[in-house]
N, C-alpha and C positions, 0 to 999 in steps of 0.2 A: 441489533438484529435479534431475533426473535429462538434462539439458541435452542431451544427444547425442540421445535416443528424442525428445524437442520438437522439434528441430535437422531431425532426420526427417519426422517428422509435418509440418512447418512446407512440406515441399515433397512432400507426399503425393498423387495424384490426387482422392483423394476430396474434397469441399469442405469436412465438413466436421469428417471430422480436421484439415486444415488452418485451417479456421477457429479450432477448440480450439486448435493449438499456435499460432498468431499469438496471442490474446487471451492464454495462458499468458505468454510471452516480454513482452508488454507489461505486465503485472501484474509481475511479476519484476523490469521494468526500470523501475516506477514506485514498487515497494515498497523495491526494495536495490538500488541504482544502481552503486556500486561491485562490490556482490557482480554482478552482471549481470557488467558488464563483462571483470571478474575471470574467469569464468566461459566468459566467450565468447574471451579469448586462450587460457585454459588449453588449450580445446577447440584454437583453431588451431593451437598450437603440440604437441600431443598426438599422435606418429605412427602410435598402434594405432588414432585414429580413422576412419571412413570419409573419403574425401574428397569429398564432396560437405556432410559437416556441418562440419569445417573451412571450407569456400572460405564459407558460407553465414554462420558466425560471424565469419569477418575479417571481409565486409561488412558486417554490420551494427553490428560495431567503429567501421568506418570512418565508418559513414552516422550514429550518434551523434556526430560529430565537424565533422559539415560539412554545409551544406545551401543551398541554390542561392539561398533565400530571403535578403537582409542578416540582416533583424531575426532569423530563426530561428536562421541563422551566429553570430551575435551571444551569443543566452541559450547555443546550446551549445559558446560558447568560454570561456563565463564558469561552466558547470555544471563541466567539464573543470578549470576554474583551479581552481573552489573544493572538488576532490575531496581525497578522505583522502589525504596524500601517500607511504603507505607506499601504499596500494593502485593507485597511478599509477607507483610504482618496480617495482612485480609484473608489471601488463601490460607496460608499455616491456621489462623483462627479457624475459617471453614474445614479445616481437613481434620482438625481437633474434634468439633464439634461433632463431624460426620460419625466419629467414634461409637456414639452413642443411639446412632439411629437404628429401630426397629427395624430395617432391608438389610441380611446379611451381605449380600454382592456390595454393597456402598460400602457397608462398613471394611469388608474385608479390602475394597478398589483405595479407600482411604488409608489402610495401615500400609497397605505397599508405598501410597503417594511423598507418606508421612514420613516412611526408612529414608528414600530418594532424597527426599529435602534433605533429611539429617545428612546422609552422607557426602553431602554436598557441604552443610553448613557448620556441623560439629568439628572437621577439619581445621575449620579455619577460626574456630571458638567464635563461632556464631549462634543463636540459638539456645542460649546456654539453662535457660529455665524449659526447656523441651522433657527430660528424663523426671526431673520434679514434677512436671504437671500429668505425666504419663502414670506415673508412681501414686500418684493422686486418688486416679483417676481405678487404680485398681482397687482399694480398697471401696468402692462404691459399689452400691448396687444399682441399676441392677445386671443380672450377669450376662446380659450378651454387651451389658459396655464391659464389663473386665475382661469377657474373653477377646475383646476386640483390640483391649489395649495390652492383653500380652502378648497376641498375634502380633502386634505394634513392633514391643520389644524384642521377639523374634527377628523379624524384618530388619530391623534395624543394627539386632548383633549380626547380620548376615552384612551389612551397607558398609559400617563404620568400622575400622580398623580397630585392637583390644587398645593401643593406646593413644586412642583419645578421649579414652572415658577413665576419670581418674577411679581407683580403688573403691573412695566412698560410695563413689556410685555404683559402681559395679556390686559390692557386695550389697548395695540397696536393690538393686536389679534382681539378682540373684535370690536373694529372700521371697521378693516376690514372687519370682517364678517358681522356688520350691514353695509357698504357699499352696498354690492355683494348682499343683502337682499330688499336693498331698492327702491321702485318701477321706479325710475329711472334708475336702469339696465334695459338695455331693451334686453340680452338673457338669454332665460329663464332655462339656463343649468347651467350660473355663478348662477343665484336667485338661481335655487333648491341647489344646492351646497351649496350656504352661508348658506341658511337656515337648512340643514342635520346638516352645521356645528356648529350654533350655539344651536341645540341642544343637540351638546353633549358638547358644553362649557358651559352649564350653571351653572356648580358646581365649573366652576371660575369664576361668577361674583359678590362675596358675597360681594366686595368692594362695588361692581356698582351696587347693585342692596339695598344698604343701602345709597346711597345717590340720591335726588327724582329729581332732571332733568336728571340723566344717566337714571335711571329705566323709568320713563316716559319717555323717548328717545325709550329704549330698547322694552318699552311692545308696544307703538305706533305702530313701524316697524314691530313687532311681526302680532301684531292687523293687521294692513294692508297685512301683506302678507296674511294671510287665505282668500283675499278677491282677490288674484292673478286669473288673466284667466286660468290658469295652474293648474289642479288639484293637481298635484305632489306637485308644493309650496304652496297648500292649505292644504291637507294634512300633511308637514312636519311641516308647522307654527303652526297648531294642535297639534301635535306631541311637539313641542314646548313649548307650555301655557301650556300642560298633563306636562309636564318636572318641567317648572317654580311655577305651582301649589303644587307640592310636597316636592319640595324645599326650595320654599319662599313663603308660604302659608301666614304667614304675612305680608306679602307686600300686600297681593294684592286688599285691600280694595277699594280703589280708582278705581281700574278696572273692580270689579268683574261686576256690570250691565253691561258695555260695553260689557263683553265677553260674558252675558247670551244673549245679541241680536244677537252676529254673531253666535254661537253656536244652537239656535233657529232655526236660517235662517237656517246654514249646513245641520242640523237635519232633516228639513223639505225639504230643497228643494237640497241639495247636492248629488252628486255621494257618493257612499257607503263607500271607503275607508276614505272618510275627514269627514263622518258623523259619522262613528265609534269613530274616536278621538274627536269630539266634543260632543260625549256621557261620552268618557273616560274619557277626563278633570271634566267633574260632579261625578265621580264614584271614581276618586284621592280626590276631597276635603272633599268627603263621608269619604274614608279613612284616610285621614288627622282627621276632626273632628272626629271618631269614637277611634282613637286614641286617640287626648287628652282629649277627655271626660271620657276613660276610666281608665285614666293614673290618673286623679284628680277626679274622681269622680263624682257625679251629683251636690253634695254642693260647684258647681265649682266656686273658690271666684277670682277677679282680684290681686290678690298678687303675682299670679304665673308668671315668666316670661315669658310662652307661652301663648298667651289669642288662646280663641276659638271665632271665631267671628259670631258663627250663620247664617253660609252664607247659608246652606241647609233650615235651617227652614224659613228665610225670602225669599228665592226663592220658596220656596214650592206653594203658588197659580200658580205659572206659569211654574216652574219648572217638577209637575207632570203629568199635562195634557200633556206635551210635551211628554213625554216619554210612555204614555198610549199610547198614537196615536202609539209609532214606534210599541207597541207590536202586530199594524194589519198588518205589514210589515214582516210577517212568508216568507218562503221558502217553496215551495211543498215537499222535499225529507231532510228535515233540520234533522227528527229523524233518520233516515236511519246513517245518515252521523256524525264518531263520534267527526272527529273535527270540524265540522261547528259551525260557526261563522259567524252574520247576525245582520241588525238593533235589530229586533225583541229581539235576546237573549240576545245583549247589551242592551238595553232599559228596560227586565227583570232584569240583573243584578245588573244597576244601581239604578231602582227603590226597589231591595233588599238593598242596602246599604245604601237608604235614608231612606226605612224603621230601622233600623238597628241607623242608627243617630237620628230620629228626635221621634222615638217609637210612642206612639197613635197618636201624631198629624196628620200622615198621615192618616187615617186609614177613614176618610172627606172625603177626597177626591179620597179615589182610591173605597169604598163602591158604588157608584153611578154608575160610569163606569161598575164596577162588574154586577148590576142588569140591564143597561140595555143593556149589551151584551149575557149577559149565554144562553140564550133563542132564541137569532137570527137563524134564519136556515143559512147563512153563518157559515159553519166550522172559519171561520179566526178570527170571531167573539167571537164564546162560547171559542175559545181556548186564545184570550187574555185577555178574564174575568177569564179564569183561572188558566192562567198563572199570570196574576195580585194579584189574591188572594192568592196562593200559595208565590207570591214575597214577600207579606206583612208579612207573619207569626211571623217571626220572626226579634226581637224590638221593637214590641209593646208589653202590660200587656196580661197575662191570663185573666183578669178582662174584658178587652176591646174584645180582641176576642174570647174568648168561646161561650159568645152569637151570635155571627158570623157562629161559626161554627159548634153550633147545628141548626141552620137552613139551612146549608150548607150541612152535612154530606151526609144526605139521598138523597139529588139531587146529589150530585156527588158520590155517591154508582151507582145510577141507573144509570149516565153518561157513569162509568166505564166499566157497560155492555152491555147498550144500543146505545152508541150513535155512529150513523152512521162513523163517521171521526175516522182514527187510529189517526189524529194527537188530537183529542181533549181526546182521550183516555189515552193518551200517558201522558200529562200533566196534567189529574186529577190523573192518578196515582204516576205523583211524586208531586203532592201540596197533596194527602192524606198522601204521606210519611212525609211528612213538618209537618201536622198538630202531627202527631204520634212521630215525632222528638221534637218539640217543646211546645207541650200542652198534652203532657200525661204520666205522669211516676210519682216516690215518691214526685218528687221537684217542684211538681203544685199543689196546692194548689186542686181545682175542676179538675175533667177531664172530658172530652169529651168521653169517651168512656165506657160506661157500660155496668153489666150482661147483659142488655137486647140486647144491639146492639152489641157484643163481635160476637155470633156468625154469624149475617149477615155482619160483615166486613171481617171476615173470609173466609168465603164461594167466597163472592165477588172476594177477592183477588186470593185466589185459582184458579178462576173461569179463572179470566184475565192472572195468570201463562201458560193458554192452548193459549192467545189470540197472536198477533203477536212479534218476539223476541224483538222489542222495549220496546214495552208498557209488555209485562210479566218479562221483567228486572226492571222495574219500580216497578211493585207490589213487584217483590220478596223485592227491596227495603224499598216499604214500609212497607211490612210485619216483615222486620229486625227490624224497627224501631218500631213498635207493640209489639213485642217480650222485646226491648230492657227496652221497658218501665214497662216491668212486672219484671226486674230482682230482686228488694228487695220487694215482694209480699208477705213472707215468709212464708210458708208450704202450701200453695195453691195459684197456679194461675190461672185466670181467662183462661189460654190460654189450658191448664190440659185438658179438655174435647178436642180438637184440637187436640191433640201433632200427633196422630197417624197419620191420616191425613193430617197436614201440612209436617209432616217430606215427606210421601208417596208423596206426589205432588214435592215437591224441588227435591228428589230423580228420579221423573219421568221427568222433566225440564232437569235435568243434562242429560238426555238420550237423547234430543230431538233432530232430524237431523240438526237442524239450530241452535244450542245450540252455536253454535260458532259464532254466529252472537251478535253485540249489547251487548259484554261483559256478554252476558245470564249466561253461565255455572259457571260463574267464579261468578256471583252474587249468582246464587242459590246456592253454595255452602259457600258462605259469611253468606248467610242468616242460612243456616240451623246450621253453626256452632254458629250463635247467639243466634237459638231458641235451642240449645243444653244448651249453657253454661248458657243462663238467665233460665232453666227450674226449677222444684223444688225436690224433695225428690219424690214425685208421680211418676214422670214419667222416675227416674232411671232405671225400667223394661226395659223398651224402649227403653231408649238411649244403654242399656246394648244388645236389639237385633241390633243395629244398629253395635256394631264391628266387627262378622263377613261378614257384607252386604259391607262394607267401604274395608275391608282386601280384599274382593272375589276382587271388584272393584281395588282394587290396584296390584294384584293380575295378574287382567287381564293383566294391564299395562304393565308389566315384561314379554307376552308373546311373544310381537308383535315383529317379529323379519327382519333383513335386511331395516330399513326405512329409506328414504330419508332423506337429513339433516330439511325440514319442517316439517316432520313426526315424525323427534326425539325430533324439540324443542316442537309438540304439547304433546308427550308422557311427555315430561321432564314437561311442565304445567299443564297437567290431572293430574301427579305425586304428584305434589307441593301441587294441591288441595287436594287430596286424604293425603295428610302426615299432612296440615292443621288442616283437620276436625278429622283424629285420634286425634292428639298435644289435642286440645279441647275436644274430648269424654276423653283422660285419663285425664286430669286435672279434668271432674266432676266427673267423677268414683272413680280417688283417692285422691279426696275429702274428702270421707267418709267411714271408717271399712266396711262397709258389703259390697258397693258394689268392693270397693277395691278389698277385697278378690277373688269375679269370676272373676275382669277385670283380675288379675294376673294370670291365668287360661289361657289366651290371649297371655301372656307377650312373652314367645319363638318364637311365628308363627310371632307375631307382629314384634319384633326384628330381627328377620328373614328376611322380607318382607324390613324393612329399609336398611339393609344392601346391600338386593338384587338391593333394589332403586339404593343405593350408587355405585353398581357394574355400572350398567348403563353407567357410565363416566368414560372416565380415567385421566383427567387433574384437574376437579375439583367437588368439594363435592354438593351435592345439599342440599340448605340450611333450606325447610321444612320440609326436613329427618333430619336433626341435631337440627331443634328447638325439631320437634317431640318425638326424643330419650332423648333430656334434661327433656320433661315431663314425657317421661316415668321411665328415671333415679330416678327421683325425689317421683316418685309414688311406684318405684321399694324401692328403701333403698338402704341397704348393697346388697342385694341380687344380685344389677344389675352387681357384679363384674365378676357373669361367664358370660357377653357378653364383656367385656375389651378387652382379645387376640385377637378376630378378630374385635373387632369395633376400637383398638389405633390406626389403621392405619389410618384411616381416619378422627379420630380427627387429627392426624399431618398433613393431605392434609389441611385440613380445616383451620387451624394453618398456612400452607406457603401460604395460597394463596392471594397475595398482591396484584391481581390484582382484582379480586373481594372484594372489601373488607368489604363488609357487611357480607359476608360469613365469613371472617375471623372473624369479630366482632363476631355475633353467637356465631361461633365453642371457641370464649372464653369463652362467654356468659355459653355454656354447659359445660365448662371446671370446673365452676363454680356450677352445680348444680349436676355433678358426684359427687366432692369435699363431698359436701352435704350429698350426697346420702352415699356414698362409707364410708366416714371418713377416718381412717387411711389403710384402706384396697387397697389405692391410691398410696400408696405408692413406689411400683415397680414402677409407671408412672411416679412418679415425675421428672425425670431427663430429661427424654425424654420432657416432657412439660415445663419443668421453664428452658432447654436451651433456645428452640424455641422460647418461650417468651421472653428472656431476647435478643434473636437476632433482634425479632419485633423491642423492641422499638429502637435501634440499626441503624437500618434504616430508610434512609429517604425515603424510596420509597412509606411506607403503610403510608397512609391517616391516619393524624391526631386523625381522632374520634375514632379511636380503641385503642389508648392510654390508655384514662382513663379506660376502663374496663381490661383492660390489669393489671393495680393497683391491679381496683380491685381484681380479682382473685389471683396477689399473695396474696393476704386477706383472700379468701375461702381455696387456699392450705394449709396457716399456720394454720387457723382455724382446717384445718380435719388432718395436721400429727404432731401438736404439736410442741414439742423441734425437733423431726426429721429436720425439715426446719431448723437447724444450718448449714448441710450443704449449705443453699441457702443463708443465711443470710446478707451475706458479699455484696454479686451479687446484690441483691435485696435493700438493704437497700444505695449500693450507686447510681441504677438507681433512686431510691426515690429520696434521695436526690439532686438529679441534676434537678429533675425536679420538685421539692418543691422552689429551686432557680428560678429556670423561672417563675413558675405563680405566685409568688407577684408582683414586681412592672409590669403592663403590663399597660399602657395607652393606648385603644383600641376601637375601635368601641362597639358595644351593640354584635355585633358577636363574638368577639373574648371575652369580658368580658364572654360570655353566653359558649364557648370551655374554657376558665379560671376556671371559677369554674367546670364545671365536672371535670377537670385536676386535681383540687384541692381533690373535691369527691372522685374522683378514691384513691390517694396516702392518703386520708386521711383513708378510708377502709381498704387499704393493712396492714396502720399502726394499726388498730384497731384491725384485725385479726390476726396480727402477736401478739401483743401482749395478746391479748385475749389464743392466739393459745400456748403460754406460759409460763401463769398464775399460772396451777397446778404443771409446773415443777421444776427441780434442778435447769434448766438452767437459772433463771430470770435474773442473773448478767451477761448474756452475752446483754444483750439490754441498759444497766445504760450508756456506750458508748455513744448512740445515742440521748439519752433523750434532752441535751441541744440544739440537730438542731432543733428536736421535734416542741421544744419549742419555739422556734426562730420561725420555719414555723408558729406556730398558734399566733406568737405575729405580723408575719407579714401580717398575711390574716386580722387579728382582725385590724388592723391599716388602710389598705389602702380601708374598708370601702365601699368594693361592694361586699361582698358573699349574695348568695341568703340563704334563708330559706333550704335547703337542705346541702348546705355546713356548714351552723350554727349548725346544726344539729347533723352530722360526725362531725363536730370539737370537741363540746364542750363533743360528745362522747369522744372522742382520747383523752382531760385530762383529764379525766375520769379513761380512760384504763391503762394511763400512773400512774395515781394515786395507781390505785389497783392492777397494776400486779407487781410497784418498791418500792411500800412502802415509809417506809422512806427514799428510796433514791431519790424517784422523793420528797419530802416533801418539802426539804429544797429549788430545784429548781422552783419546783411551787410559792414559797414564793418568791423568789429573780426574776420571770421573771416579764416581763413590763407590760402586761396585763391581765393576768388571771384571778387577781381577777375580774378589770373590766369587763372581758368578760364574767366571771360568772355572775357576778350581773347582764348583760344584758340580759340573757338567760333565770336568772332565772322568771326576769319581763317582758317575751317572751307573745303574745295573744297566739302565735302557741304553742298547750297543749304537742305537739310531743318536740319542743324546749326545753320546761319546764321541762318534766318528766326527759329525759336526762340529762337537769344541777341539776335536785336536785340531782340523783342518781350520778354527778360528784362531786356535793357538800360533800356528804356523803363521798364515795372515799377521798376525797381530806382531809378531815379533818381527815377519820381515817390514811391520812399518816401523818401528821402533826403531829400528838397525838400521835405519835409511841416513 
């Protein structure tokens, strides 16, 4: 087929020519797979072709090759692997060659092609004269091939993992790209290239960057490029130290003065893009020490093998003034705009995380700035004293700033309604959210906010809800945050006298024509379900008129009929909000017997209305209708089983749906709190639910994190139908087990350790419920079978000595369960496994009292099987 004239067609305005040559190309690449491919480099690599059918064939090179998806990732690493291997040695030769070609778009659609393959190939020590011929290929001229094949190498330290490229190579890698970096290139498209590249090889220099004339080599060149005429390699070398900073934060003591002077200079006198990064490098070592101060402690001693070198607190004389200055460097339309990003916010940010590491120390130095900007008639002014004091809030004592900001309060009440500028409005009202986030609720000692000023902050904020959709986002904000601090007040809150009123204002926000603006709608409905659930016993009446107000409103929603597909997603989020703020009025309603009682009065129209939600869509479930009904489930009981015939069907939408899969998580989530609700009245459902379930885990297609809850809920069914789950038994207890094999040994990142133990959670639950779920019956000897894997699982989680506090917890439950439900027959196994006793003892001299209480009641268990 005639590839170039498709290639064409493929991006034609017509529909559809274009539609013909997309269905052509997909035929082609379903009939002759190699030939496709074969095909689509030749094209790339071909210079008499146009360049737009080149750039259009790399990609879709590349896009067979990778895809966002795992499981898709997956089949096209394994289609790739099992291709004809002369026809995998033709493209790689075309995509090499491409290298060199005069049309940058090829060249650059070739270096991506080029990563893909390696990262496919280098795994599995395929490919292995790849990095040799690359390496080659740099010392040549001329230079848009060497910029093309560092760009290569770039790509490809982004693909391939650091070890699979041995040392020799890497530090050959390396040289090269401090080559192409160093100011003696004199084009400035090899520099920007070496330099993109070597920031992302910097997690293969742990060799070179541990011994001190490569790293002094490395940082010099570093150092020097930020100082390039070329913005692009100013920035990228930025971008660079922000890389090397996070990496090898101890390294870098010898450098750090050097980089606070070029970082200063950027800051102050650079174009915006290289001065962003040279704030970001300050804002990574923020994060680096705020980590391990947190990770050891304040009684932080030198024994540990991370030191903290106090690089924020010795740079602080010079460090903060620096960043004060940028925050006069605002944007006229910055609030407007919700992804903006400017000196000004970076220099907020970062001066937050310095506060946040060095706590009152700061606190000198940023006070002074504060008074003598607030007062300025320049707006740009009062606004980054206020954005200043807002930044510091939080890391310093209550001690330190309370008297801060009762002298503060009242001038920025008055600000909030007085002051000419929306932009200075805009940021007292989120540094008053700050102050109510941070210095007011049970866990502060004093607070700032008293009977007497309760009601003029109230008013205030209400007031600024009318003011423009920026800044009346902000208050509702704050206001969330007011609210939030009164939730353990107990039988009276300060806020009680309010409620009426505050609810009526949020509720009149939600209506307002521009409510769409600035995230408005979606916050005042955040807010109001905060000041719902932090309310008290008082104002139950109220929240109790607020069901039918929420219903009518959701209500409406279900009228609007024939809408555009923007029309439907805005319907489908007024929805979500509206099914939110129910989910929370029933959780406080049934709460408590009485008002339980009238919310159930509710319960039909209400379930009604979700259902009708759920009608809405036909492919999938909306997933604030399904938390919603799990509160209602929950609040309901037994009772909620006459809504099962018509609501199962949509728990199993909820159940298949793998490609949403937080929806699917949920709709377990609720599967779990029917169980609950229902008990054995679940029963007819069972079958329909624990296939489904037992096909999830089945699959590699649904995402990982819906695993472990997936456990857990075989947990809640055996809990609520007893021995009945002997028919699941078999099913269920060998997916456990297969997956009780996987998460022990796992040597892993902090990521994966952190998906290990929920895994662990999950299966440790199911085993909990299962047997909990079969304690009163005939059946107990049908589980004696499994006891010894049981066993093994918790001898081997106990061993390999990283479960958190939560998996401690469910363990030392589960020999507990296994105690009490086998009797004597678990007795003599608990005595014979490897660690239980020690695991006991550990638990039982647990600080965590949740740890404790559990191992004693395991203790107890265990001993009366012993004494059987």
């Amino acid at each position: 087929m005639e590839v170039t004239q498709v290639l064409l067609n493929a991006q034609s305005i017509d529909g559809t020519v274009r539609k013909n040559a997309e269905e052509s190309l997909k035929q082609f690449q379903e009939q002759n797979l190699p030939g496709f491919l074969l095909s689509l480099s030749g094209e790339l690599a071909n210079e008499e072709k146009p360049v737009e059918t080149r750039k259009l064939a790399g990609l879709i090179l590349k896009n067979a090759l990778d895809a966002k998806e795992e499981h898709r990732k997956f089949e096209l690493v394994q289609r790739w692997l099992s291709l004809d291997g002369n026809a995998k040695s033709q493209i790689k030769a075309s995509l090499l060659t491409t290298l060199s070609s005069i049309v940058s778009d090829a060249r650059s659609t070739a270096s991506q092609a080029i990563a893909k393959v390696a990262g496919i190939e280098l795994p599995q020590k395929q490919w292995p004269e790849l990095i040799g011929s690359l390496l080659s290929n740099v010392n040549q001229q001329p230079a848009h091939a060497k910029q093309a094949t560092l760009e290569t190498l770039g790509y490809l330290c982004e693909e391939v993992p650091p070890n699979v490229i041995d040392q020799d190579q890497v530090n050959k890698i390396l040289t090269a790209v401090v080559q192409g970096m160093s100011a003696s290139e004199v084009n400035t498209d090899v520099r920007l290239a070496a330099t993109r590249a070597l920031y992302n090889a910097v997690g293969f220099a742990q060799a070179n960057f541990i011994n001190d004339m490569e790293r002094d080599y490395l940082m010099r060149v570093v150092c020097e490029a930020t100082l390039s005429p070329e913005s692009r390699i100013r920035q990228a070398a930025f971008e660079c130290l922000v890389s090397i900073s996070s990496t090898y934060y101890e390294k870098l003591a010898a450098y750090i003065q050097d980089i606070f002077n070029i970082t200063v200079k950027a800051v102050r006198e650079d174009e915006e893009p290289v001065a962003l990064q040279a704030i970001e490098f300050w804002s990574s070592i923020c994060d680096e020490e705020i980590d391990i101060l947190e990770e050891f402690g304040v009684d932080f001693t030198g024994d540990s093998d991370i030191t903290c070198f106090y690089f924020i607190k010795q740079a602080l004389p010079a460090l903060v003034p620096m960043l004060l200055e940028t925050l006069l460097k605002q944007e006229e339309d910055q609030d407007q705009d919700e992804g903006a990003w400017n000196i000004a916010m970076a220099g907020g940010t970062c001066l937050g995380l310095v506060a946040r590491t060095v706590g009152d120390d700061i606190v000198p130095f940023v006070v002074p700035f504060i008074e003598e900007n607030i007062q300025k008639p320049d707006w740009r002014q009062r606004e980054a004293a206020t954005y200043a004091f807002g930044s510091i809030l939080e890391g310093p004592s209550p001690e330190k700033l309370i008297p801060l900001v009762n002298v503060a309060l009242n001038f920025m009440l008055s600000a909030l309604t007085k002051d000419p500028s929306s932009h200075v409005k805009d940021t007292t009202a989120w540094a008053l959210g700050r102050i109510f986030e941070f210095l007011h609720g049970s866990a502060v000692g004093s607070t700032v906010i008293t009977q007497e000023n309760c009601q003029q902050l109230v008013a205030v904020l209400v007031q600024s809800m009318n003011d423009t959709p920026n800044v009346a986002e902000k208050a509702c904000g704050a206001l969330y945050f007011l609210a939030q601090g009164y939730e353990e007040v107990g039988p009276s809150s300060p806020l009680t006298p309010f409620f009426q009123e505050i609810v009526q204002s949020l509720l009149s926000v939600t209506h307002r024509e521009d409510a769409g603006e600035s995230r408005l709608r979606t916050a005042a409905y955040e807010t109001l379900n905060e000041v719902v659930r932090c309310s008290t016993d008082e104002t139950a009446p109220l929240v109790l008129q607020l069901v039918p107000v929420i219903m009518m409103e959701l209500h409406n929603t279900l009228e609007g009929q024939n809408l555009s597909s923007d029309g439907r997603e805005k319907q489908s989020e007024l929805q979500g909000l509206l099914c939110g703020c129910l989910q929370v009025i029933i959780q406080k309603l049934g709460s408590s017997e009485p008002t339980k009682y009238v919310l159930m009065q509710f319960a039909d129209q209400v379930m009604g209305l979700f259902l009708r939600v759920f009608a809405c869509r036909s492919a999938t479930v909306h997933e604030e209708a399904m938390l919603a009904i799990g509160a209602l489930a929950y609040a309901t009981g037994p009772d909620f089983v006459k809504y099962m015939p018509e609501f199962y069907r949509y728990l199993e939408t909820g159940l298949q749906n793998f490609e949403e899969y937080q929806v699917c998580a949920v709709t377990v989530g609720v599967v779990g709190d029917i169980c609950r609700a229902l008990e054995e009245k679940i029963v007819p459902y069972c079958d329909g639910i624990m296939t489904q379930l037992l096909k999830n885990l089945s699959s590699n297609q649904l995402n990982r994190s819906v695993k472990p809850p997936i456990f857990s809920c075989f947990g809640d069914i055996a809990l609520a139908v007893g021995e009945y789950f002997e028919k699941y038994l078999m099913w269920a207890m060998s997916a456990l087990q297969r997956a009780a094999e996987l998460s022990t040994h796992v040597p892993g990142d902090d990521e994966l350790t952190e998906y290990t133990n929920s895994l662990r959670n999950g299966i440790l639950e199911a085993y909990s419920g299962i047997f909990q779920g079969f304690k009163s019956s005939a059946k107990t000897q049908l589980l004696i079978p499994y006891a010894p894997h049981i066993l093994q699982f918790l001898d081997g989680i106990y061993m390999e000595k990283d479960m958190d506090d939560v998996v401690m917890k469910t363990a030392i439950g589960v020999l507990g369960d296994l105690a009490d439900t086998l009797g004597s027959h678990a007795g003599s196994l608990i005595q014979q496994s490897l660690s239980s006793k020690d695991f006991l003892n550990e638990c039982l001299s647990s600080e965590d009292l949740m740890i404790k209480e559990s191992a004693e009641w395991a203790k107890l268990a265990i001993s009366r099987a012993i004494s059987v």
